[in-house]
Residue frames as qw, qx, qy, qz and C-alpha x, y, z in Angstrom:
[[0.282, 0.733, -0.472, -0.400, -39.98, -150.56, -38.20],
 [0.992, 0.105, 0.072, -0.022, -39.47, -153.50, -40.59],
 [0.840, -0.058, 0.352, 0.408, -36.28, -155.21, -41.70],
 [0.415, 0.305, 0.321, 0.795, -35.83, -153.27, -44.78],
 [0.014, -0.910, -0.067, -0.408, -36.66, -149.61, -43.60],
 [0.596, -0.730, 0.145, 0.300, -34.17, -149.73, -40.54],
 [0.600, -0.167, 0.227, 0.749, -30.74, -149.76, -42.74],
 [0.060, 0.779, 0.366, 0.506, -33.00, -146.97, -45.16],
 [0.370, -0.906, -0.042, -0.201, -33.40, -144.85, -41.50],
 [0.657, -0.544, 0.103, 0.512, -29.88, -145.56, -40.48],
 [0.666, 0.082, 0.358, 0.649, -28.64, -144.44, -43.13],
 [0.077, -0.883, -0.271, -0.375, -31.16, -141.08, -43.56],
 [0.483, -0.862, 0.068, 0.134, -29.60, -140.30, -39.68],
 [0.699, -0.189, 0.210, 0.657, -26.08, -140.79, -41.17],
 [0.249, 0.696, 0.492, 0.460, -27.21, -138.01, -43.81],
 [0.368, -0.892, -0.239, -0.111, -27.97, -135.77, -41.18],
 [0.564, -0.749, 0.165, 0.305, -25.16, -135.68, -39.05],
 [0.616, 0.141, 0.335, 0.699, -22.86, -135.12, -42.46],
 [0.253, 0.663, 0.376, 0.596, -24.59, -132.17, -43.25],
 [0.478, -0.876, -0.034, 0.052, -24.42, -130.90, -39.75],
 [0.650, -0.283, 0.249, 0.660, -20.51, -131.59, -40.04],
 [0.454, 0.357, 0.306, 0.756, -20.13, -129.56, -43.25],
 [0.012, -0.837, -0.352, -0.418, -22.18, -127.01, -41.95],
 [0.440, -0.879, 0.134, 0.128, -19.84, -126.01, -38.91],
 [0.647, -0.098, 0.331, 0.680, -16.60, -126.76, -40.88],
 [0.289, 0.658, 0.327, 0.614, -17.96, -123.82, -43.43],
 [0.280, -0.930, -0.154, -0.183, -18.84, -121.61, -40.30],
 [0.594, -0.554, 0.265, 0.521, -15.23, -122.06, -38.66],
 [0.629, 0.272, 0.355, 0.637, -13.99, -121.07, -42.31],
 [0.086, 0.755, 0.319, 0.566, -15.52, -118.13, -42.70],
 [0.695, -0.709, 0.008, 0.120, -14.64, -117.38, -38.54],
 [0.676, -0.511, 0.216, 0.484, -11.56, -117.66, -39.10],
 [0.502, 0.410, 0.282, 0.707, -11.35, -115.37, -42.27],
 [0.138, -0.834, -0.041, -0.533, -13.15, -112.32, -40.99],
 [0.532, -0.814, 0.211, -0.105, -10.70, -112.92, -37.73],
 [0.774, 0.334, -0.486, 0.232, -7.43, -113.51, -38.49],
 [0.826, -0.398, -0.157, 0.367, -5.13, -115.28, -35.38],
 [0.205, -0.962, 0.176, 0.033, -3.06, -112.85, -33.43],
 [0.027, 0.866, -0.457, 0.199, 0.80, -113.24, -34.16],
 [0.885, -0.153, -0.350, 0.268, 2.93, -115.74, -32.34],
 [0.338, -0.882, 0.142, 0.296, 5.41, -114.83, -30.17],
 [0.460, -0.131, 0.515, 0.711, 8.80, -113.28, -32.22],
 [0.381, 0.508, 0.511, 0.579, 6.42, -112.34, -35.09],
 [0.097, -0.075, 0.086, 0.989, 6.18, -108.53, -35.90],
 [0.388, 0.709, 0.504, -0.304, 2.10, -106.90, -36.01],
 [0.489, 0.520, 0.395, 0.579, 2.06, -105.11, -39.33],
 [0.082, -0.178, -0.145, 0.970, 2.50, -101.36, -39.32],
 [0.325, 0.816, 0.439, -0.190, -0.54, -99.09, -39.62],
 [0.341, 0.758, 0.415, 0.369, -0.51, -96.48, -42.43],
 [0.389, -0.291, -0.263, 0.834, 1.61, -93.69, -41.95],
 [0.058, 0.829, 0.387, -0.399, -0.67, -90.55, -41.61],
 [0.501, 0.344, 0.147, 0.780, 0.07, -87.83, -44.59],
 [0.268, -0.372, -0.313, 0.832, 0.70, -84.65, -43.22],
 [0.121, 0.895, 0.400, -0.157, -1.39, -81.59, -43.57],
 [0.593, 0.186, -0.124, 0.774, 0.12, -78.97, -45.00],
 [0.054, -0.765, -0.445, 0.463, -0.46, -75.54, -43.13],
 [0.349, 0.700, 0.267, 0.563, -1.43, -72.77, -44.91],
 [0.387, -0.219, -0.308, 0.841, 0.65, -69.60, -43.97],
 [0.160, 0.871, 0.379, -0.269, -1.74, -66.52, -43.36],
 [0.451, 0.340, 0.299, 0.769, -1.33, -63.57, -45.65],
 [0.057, -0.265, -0.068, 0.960, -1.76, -59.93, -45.69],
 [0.253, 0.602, 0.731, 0.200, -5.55, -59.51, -47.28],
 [0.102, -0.143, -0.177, 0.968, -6.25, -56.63, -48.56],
 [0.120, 0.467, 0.764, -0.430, -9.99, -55.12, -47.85],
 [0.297, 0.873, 0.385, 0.046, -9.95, -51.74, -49.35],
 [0.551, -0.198, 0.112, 0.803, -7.77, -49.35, -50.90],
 [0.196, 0.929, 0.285, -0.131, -8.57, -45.11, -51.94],
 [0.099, 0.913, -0.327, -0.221, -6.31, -43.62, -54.41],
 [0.629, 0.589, -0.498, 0.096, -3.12, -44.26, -55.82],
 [0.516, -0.535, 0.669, 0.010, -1.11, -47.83, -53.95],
 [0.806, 0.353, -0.450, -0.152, 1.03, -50.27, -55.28],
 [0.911, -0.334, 0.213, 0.110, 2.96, -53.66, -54.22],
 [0.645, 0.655, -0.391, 0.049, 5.46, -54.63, -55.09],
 [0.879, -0.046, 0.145, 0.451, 8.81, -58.18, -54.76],
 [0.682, -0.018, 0.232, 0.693, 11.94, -56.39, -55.40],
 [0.162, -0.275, 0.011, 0.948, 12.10, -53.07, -57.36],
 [0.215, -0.432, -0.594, -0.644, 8.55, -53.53, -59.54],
 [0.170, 0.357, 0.703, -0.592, 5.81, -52.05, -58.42],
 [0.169, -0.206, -0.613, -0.744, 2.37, -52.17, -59.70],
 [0.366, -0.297, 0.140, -0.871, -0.98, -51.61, -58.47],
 [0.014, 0.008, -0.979, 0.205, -2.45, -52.86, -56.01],
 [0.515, -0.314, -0.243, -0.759, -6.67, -53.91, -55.45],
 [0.639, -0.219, 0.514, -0.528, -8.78, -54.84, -52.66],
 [0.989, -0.126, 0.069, 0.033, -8.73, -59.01, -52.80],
 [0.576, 0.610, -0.495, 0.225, -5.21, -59.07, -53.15],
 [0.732, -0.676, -0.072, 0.043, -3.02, -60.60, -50.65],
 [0.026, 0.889, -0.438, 0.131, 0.53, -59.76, -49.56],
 [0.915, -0.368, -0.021, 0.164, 3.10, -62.44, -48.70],
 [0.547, -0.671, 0.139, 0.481, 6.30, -62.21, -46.48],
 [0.526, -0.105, 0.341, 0.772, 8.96, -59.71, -48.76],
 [0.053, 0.735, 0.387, 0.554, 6.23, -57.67, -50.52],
 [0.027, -0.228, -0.170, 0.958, 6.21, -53.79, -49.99],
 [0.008, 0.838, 0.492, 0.235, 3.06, -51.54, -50.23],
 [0.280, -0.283, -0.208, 0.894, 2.93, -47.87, -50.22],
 [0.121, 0.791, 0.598, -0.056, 0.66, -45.23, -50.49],
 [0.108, 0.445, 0.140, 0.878, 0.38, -41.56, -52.55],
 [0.053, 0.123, 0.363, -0.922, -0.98, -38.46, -51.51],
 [0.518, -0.034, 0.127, -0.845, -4.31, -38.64, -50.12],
 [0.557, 0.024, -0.820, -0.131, -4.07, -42.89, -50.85],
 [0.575, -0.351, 0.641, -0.368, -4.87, -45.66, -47.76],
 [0.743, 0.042, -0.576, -0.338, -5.27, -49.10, -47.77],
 [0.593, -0.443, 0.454, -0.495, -6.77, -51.00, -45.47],
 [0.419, 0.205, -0.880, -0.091, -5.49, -54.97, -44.38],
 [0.719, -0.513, 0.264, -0.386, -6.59, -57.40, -42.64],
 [0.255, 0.339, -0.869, 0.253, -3.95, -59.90, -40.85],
 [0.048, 0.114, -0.930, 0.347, -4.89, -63.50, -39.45],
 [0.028, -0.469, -0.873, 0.132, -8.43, -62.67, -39.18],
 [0.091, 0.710, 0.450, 0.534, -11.53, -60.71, -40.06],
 [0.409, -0.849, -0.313, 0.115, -10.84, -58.55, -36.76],
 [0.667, -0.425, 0.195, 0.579, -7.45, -57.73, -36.83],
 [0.304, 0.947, 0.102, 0.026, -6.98, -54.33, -39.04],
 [0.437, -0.155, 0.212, 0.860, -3.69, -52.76, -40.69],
 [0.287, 0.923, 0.251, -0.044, -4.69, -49.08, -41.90],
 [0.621, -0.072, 0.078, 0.777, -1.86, -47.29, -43.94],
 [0.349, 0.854, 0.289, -0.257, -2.38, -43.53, -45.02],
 [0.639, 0.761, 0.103, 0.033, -1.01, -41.83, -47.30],
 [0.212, 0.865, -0.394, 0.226, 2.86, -41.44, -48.07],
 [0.539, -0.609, 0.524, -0.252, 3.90, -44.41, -46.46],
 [0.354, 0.548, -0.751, -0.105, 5.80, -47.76, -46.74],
 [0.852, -0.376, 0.288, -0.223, 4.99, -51.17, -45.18],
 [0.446, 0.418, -0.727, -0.312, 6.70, -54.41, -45.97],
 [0.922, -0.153, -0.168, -0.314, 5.67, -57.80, -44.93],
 [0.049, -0.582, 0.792, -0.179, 7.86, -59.95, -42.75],
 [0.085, -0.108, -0.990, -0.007, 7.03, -63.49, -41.20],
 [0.645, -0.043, -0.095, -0.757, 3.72, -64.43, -41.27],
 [0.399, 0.018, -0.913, -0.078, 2.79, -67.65, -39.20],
 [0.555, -0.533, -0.516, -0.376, 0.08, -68.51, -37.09],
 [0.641, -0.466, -0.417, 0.445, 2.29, -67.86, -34.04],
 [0.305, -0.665, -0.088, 0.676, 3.48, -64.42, -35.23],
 [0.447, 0.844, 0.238, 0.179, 3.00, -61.53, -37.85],
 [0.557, -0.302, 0.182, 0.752, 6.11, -59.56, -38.75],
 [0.202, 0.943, 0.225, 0.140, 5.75, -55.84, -39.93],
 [0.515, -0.334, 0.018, 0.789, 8.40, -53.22, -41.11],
 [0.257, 0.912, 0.319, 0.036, 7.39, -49.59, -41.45],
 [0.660, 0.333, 0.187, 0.648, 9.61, -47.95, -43.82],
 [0.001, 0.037, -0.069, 0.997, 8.49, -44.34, -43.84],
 [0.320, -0.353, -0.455, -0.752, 5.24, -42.86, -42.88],
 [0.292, -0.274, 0.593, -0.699, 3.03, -44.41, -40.67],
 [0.529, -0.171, -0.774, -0.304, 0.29, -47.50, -39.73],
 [0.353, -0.409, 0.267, -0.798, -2.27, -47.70, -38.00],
 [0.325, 0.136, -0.935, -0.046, -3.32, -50.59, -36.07],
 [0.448, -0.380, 0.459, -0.666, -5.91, -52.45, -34.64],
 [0.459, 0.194, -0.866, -0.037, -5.07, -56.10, -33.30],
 [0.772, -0.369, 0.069, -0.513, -7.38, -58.20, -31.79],
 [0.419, -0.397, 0.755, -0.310, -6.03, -61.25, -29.26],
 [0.823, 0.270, -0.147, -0.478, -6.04, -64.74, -30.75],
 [0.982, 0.087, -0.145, 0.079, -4.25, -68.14, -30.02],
 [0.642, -0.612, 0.156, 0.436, -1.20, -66.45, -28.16],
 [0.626, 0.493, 0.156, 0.584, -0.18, -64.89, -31.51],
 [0.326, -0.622, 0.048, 0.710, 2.02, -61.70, -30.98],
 [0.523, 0.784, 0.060, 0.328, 2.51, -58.56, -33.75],
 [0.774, -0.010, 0.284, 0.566, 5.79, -57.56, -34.54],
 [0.404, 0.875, 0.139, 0.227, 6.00, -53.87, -36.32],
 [0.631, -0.259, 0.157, 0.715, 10.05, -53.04, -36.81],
 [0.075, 0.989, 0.093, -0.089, 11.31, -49.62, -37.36],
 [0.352, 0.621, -0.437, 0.548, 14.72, -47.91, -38.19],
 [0.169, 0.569, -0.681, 0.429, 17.59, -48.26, -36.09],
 [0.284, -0.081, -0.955, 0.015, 15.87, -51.49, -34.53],
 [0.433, 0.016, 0.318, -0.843, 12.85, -49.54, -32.61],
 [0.313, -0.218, -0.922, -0.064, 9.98, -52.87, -32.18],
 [0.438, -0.100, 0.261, -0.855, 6.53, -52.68, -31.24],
 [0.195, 0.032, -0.977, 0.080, 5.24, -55.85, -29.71],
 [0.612, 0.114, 0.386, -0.680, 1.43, -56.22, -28.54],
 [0.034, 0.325, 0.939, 0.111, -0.96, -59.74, -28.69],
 [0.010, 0.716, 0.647, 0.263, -3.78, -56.84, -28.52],
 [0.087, -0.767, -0.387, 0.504, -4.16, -53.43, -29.04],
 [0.388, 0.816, 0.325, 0.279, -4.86, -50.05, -30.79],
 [0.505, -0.609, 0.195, 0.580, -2.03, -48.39, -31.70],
 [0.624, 0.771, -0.086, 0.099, -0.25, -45.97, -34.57],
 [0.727, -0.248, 0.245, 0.592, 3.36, -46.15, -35.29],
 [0.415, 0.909, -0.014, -0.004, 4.92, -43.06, -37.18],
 [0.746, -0.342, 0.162, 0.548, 8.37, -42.77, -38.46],
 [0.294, 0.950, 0.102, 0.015, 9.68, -39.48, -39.81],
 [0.358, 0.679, -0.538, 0.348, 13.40, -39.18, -40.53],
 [0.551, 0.024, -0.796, 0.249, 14.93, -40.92, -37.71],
 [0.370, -0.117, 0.659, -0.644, 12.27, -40.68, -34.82],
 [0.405, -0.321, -0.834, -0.195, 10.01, -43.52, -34.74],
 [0.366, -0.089, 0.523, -0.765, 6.85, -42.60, -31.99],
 [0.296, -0.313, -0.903, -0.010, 4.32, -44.98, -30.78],
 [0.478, -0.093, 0.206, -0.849, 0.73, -43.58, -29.52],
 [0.226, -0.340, -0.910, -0.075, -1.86, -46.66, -27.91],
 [0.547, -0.344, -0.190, -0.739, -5.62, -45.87, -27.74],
 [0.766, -0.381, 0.185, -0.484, -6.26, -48.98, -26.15],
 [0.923, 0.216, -0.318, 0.000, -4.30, -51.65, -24.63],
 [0.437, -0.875, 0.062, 0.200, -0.84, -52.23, -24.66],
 [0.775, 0.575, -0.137, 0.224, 2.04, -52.05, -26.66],
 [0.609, -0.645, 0.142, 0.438, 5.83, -52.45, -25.77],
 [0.470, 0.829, -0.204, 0.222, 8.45, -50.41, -27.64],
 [0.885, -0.346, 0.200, 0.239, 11.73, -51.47, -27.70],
 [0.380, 0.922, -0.002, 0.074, 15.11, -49.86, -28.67],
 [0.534, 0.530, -0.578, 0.315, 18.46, -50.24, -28.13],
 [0.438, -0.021, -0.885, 0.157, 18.08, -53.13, -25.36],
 [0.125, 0.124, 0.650, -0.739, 15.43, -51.42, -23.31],
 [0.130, -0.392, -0.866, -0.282, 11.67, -51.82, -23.31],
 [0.181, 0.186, 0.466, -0.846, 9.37, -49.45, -21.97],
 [0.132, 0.399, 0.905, 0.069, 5.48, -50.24, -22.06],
 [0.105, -0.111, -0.212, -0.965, 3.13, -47.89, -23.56],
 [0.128, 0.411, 0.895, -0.118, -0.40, -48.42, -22.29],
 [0.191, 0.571, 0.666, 0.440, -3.46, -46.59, -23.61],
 [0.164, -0.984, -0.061, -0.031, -3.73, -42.77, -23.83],
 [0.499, -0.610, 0.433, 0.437, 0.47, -43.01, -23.75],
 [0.516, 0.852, -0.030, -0.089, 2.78, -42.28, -25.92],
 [0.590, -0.570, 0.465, 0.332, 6.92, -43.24, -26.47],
 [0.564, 0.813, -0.137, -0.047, 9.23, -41.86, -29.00],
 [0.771, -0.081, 0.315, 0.547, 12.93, -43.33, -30.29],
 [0.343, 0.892, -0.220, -0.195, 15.22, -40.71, -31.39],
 [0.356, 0.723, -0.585, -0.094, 17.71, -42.08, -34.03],
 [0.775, 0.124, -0.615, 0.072, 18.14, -45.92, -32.73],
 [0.023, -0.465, 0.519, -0.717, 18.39, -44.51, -29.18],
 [0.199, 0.309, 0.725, -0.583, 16.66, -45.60, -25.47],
 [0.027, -0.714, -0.468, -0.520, 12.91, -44.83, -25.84],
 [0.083, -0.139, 0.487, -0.858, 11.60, -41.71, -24.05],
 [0.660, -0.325, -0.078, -0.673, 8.27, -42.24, -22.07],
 [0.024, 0.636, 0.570, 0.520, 5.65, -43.39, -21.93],
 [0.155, -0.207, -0.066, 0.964, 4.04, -39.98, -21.58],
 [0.433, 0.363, 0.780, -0.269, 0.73, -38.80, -21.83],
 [0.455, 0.292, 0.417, 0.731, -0.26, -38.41, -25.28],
 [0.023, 0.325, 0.282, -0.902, -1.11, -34.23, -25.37],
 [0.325, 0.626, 0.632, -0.321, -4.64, -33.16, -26.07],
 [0.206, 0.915, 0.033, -0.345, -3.58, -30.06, -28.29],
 [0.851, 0.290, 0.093, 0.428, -1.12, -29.43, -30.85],
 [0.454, -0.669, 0.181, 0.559, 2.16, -27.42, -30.56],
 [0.632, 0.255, 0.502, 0.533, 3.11, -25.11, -33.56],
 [0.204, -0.876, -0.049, 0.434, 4.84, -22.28, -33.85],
 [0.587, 0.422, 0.345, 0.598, 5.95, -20.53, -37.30],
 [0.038, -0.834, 0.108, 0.539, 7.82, -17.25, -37.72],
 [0.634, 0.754, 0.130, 0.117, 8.70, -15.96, -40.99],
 [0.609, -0.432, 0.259, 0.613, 12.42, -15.55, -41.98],
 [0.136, 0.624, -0.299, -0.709, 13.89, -13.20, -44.85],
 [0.743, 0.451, 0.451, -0.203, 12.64, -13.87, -48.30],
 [0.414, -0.144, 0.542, 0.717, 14.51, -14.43, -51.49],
 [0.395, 0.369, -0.182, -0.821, 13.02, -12.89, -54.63],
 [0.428, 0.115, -0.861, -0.250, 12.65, -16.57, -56.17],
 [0.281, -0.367, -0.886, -0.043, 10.05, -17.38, -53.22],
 [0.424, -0.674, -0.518, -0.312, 6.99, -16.97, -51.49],
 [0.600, -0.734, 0.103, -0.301, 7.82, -17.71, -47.87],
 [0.407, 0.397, -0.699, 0.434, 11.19, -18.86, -45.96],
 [0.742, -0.546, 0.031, -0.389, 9.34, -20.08, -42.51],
 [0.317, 0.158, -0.862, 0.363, 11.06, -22.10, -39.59],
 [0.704, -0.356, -0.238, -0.566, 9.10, -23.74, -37.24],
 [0.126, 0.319, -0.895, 0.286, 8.39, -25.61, -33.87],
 [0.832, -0.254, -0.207, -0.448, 6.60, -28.51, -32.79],
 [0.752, -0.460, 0.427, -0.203, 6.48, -31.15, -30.44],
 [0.110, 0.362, -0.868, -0.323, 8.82, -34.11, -31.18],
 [0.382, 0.308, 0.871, -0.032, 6.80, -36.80, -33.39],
 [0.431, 0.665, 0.391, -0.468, 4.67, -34.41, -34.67],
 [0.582, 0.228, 0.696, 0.354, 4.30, -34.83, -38.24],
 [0.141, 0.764, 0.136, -0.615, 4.40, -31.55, -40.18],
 [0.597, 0.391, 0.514, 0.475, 3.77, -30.65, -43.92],
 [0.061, -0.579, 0.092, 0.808, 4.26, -27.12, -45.65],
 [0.573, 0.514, -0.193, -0.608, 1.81, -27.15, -49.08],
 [0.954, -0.027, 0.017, -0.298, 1.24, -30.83, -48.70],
 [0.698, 0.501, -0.491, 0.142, 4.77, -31.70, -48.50],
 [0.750, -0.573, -0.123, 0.308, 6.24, -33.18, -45.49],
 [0.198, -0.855, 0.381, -0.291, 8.68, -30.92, -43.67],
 [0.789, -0.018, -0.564, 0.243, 11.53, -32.50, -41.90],
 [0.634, -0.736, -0.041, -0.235, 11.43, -32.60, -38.21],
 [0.289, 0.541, -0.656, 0.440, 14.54, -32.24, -36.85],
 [0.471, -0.186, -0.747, 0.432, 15.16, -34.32, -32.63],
 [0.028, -0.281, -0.412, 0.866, 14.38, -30.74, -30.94],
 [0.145, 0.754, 0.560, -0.311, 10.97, -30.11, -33.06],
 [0.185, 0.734, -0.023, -0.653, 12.31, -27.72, -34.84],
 [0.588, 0.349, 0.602, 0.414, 11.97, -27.37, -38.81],
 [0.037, -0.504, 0.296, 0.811, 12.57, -25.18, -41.84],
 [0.562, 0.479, 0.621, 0.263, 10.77, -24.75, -45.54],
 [0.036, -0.416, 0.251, 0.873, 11.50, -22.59, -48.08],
 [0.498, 0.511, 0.685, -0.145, 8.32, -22.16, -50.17],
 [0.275, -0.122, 0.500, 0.812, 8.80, -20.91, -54.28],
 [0.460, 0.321, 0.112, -0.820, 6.44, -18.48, -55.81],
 [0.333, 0.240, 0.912, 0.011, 4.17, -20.27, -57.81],
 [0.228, -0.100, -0.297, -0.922, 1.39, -18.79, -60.31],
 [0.695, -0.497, -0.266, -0.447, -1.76, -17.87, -57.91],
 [0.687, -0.392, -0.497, 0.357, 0.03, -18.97, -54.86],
 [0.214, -0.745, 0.026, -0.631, -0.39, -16.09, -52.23],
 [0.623, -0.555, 0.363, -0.415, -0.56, -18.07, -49.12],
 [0.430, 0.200, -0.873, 0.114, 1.23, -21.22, -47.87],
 [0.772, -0.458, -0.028, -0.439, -0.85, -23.28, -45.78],
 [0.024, -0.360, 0.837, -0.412, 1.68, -25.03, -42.43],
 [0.827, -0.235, -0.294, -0.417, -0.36, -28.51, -41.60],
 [0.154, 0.461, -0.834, 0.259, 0.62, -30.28, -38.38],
 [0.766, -0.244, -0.430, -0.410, -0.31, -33.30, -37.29],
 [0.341, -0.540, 0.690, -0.341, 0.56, -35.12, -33.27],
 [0.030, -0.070, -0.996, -0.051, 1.30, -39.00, -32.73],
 [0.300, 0.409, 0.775, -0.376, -2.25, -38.94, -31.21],
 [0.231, 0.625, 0.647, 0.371, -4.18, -37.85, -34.13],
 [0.066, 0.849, 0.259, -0.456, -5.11, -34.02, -33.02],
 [0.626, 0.484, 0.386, 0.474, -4.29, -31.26, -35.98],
 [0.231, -0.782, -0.209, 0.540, -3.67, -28.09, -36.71],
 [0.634, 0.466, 0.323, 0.525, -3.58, -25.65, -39.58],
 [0.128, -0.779, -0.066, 0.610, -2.35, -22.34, -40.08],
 [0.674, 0.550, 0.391, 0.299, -1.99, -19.87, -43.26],
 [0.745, -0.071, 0.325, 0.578, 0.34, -17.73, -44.36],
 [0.208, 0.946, 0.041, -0.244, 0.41, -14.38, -46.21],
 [0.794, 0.101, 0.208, 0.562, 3.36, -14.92, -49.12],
 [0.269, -0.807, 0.040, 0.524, 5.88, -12.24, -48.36],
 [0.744, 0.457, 0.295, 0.389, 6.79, -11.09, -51.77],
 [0.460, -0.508, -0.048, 0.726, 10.02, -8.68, -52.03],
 [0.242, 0.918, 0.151, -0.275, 9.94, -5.54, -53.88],
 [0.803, 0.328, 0.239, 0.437, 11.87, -5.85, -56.84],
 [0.310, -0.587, 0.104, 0.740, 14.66, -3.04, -57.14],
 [0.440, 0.807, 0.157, -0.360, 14.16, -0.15, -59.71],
 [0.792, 0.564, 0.044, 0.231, 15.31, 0.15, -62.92],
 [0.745, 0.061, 0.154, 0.646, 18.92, 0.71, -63.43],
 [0.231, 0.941, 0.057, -0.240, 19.17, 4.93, -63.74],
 [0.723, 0.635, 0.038, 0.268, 20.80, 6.57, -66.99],
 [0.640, -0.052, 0.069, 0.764, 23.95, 7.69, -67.62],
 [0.002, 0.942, 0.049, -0.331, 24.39, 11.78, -67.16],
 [0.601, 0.291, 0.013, 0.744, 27.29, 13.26, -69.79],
 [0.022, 0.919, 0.166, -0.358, 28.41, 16.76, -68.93],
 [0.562, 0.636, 0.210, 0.486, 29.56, 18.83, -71.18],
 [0.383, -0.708, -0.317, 0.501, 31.70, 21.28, -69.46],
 [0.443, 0.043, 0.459, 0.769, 32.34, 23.42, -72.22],
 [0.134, -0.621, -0.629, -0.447, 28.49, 24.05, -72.63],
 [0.274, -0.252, 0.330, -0.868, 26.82, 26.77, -70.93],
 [0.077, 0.183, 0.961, -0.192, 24.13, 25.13, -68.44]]
């Protein structure tokens, strides 16, 4: 190398090693942006983001399918109800003659079936527990096991039926409340005792009392009608006896069932009514009809005339 190219090449190598400097002074910048230095001691980490809460959605009463005449109803309206509707906690449903309407609670397995002439209302509804109160009538049920949830169906004078799974009707006629399970198990509960109903059993509350049972549920139906004197204003005057629970109508009208089974109907002539038909029905579903021959009294003859004599007269 001559004289005059050596300060040229020192100065090229001075070149070099500047551009190497700038080039790791940019890389520690950029190092030390995508990583920022931990803290000191004393200094606070920032907070993370506080999570927003889910809210949970509370299940509802769904309803599936309904035949005939049912409405809902919040307070004292009531208007009709249709299959997508859903029920939440305070609503009432009830069913006319010859209505149902089938729910479904918590899931697509889990069945409420009302029939006709009956009352529900909705209580709590959360994912830990369904709350049912049957007013009058009856409901039929069939709950299927899910996530430790529990049903709930309350009754006059505090009678409670409690089961996480099983098939069961509840019936409440004037003040007896009876439970019948198909399959499972259901406890009934009544002033402070509990007594467990398991499937094929049966256990009835009279008036806010103990329950009685369980007991198995009978195969046949008990029902026994004698005819009593007849007014001229009706048909038939009948008393009757059935098992307690059993659920009895007299020309589609419920009958009231007295504690001992026994009942009374006084049935008014009608134009074309001849016969009164006696329908009874046990917790366990069995039936039984019977008909009637209206006992119509023989109306009393006319009034007879007045006789004068004339005792004056030859006869």
């Amino acid at each position: 190398m001559s004289k005059r190219q050596e300060p040229f090449g020192r100065a090229r190598g001075w070149m070099l090693v500047l551009v190497l400097l700038l080039a790791l002074g940019a890389g520690g910048f950029f190092l030390g942006r995508s990583a920022p230095d931990a803290p000191g001691p004393g200094v606070a980490a920032p907070m993370a983001p506080t999570p927003v809460p889910v809210a949970e959605v509370a299940p509802r009463a769904q309803v599936v399918e309904v035949v005939g005449e049912v409405e809902r109803a919040r307070g004292e309206a009531w208007m009709e109800l249709r299959v997508g509707d859903s029920l939440a906690p305070d609503e009432s449903v009830r069913t006319g003659p010859g209505a149902r309407v089938e729910l479904q609670v918590g899931d697509e397995a889990s069945r409420l079936s009302i029939p006709e002439r009956s009352e529900v209302r909705v209580g709590e509804l959360t994912r830990a527990r369904h709350t049912l109160r049957l007013e009058r009538g009856r409901i039929d049920v069939d709950y299927r096991e899910s996530q430790e949830r529990v049903l709930r169906v309350q009754s006059q004078g505090g009678a409670v039926a409690e089961t996480r799974e099983a098939r069961f009707t509840m019936i409440r006629r004037g003040t007896t409340v009876a439970v019948v399970t198909r399959g499972g198990a259901v406890d009934l509960s009544s002033a402070g005792t509990s007594i467990q109903v398991g499937a094929g059993q049966q256990g009835i509350v009279f008036d806010g009392a103990r329950p009685v049972g369980p007991e198995p549920i009978p195969l046949d139906v008990l029902l026994k009608v004698a005819r009593a004197p007849t007014a001229n204003t009706l048909c038939l005057s009948l008393s009757g006896k059935v098992r307690v629970g059993t659920e009895v109508w007299v020309e589609d009208e419920p009958a009231e069932v007295s504690a001992d089974g026994s009942f009374r109907a006084d049935v008014p002539q009608a134009p074309g009514r001849t016969r009164v038909k006696v329908f009874a029905r046990e917790p366990g579903g069995a039936t039984r009809e019977v008909s009637l021959t209206c006992r119509f009294r023989t109306p009393a003859g006319p009034p007879a005339e007045s006789v004068k004599f004339h005792w004056h007269e030859a006869p």
